[in-house]
C-alpha positions as CSV (number, residue, x, y, z in Angstrom):
1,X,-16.5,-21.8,-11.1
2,X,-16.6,-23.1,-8.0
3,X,-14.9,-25.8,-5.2
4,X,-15.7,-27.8,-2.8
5,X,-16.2,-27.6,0.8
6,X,-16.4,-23.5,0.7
7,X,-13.9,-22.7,-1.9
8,X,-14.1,-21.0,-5.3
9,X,-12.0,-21.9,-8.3
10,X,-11.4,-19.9,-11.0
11,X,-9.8,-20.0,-14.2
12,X,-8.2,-18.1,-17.4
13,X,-6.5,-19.0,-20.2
14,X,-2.5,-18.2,-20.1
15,X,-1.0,-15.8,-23.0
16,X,0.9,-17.7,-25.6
17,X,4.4,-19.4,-24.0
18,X,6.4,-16.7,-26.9
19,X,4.5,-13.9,-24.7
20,X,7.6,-13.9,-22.1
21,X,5.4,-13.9,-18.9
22,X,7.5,-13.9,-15.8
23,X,4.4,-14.3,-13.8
24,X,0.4,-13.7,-13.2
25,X,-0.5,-11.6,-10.5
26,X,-4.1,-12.7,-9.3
27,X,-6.4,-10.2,-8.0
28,X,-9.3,-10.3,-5.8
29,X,-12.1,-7.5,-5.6
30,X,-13.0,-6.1,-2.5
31,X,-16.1,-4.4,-0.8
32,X,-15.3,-0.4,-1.5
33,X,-14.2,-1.6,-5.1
34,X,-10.1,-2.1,-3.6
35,X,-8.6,-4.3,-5.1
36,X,-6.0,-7.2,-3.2
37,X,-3.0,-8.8,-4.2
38,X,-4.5,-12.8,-3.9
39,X,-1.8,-15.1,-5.3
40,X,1.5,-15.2,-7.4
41,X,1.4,-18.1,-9.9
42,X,4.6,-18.8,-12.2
43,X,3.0,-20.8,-14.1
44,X,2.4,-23.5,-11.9
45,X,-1.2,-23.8,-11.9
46,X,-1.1,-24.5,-15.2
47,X,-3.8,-27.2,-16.2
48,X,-4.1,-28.5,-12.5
49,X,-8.1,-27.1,-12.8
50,X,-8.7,-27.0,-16.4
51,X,-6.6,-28.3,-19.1
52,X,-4.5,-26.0,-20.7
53,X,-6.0,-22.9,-18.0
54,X,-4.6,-21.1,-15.2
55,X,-6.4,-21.7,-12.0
56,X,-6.8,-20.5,-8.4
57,X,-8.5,-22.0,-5.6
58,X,-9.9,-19.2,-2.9
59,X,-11.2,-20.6,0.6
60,X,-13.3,-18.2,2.2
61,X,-12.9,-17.6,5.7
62,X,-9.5,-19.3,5.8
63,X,-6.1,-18.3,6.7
64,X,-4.6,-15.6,5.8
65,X,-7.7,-12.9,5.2
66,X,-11.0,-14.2,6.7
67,X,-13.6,-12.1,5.7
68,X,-16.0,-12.9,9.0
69,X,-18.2,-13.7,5.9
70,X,-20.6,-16.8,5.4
71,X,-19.1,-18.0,2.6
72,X,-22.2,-17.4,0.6
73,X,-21.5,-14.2,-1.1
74,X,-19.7,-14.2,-4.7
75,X,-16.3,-13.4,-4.8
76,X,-14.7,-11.3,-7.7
77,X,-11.1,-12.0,-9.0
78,X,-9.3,-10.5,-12.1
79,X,-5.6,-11.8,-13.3
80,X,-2.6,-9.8,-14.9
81,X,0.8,-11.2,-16.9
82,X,3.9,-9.8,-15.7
83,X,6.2,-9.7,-18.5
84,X,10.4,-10.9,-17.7
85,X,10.9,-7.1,-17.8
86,X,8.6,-6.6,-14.8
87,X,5.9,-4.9,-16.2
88,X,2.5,-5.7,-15.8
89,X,-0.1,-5.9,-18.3
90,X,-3.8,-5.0,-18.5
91,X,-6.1,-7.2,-16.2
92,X,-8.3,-9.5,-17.4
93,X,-11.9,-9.7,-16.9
94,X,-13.5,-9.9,-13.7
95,X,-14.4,-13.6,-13.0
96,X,-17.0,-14.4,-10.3
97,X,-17.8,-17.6,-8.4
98,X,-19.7,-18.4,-5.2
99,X,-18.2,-21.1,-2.6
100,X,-19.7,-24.5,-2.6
């Protein structure tokens, strides 16, 4: 679980393509235990990190919600399916990674 040059990656495996997804919302955890809105993913990120996975890539520090962090500390992130209907499922998991 993690990047290059001070990024984390982290992956999941998508629900089944009969499932009806719209999208995954992807969700990273917060100091205070709040959770943020990361990333929108339709889908795209499909196999791009892992085959046959959903993927994000988080860069610390970076554009658009620097932490003032050092990069070093590990980062939390949990991902829900939005169904065509627009309801959102239950999250996954928390998956954890510190930058390399």
């Amino acid at each position: 679980m993690g990047g290059g040059s001070g990024e984390v990656v982290v992956t999941w495996d998508p629900l089944p393509a009969d499932a009806d997804i719209s999208h995954y919302r992807v969700y990273r955890h917060k100091s205070g235990g709040a959770w943020w809105l990361l990333a929108i993913d339709d889908g795209g990120s499909l196999g791009i990190f892992e085959p046959g996975r959903l993927g994000i890539v988080d860069a610390p520090d970076y554009w658009p919600w620097p932490t003032g962090a050092d990069g070093s500390t590990e980062r939390c992130y949990a991902i829900a399916a939005v169904s065509a209907r627009g309801l959102e499922g239950p999250w996954s998991a928390e998956a954890c990674g510190v930058p390399l």
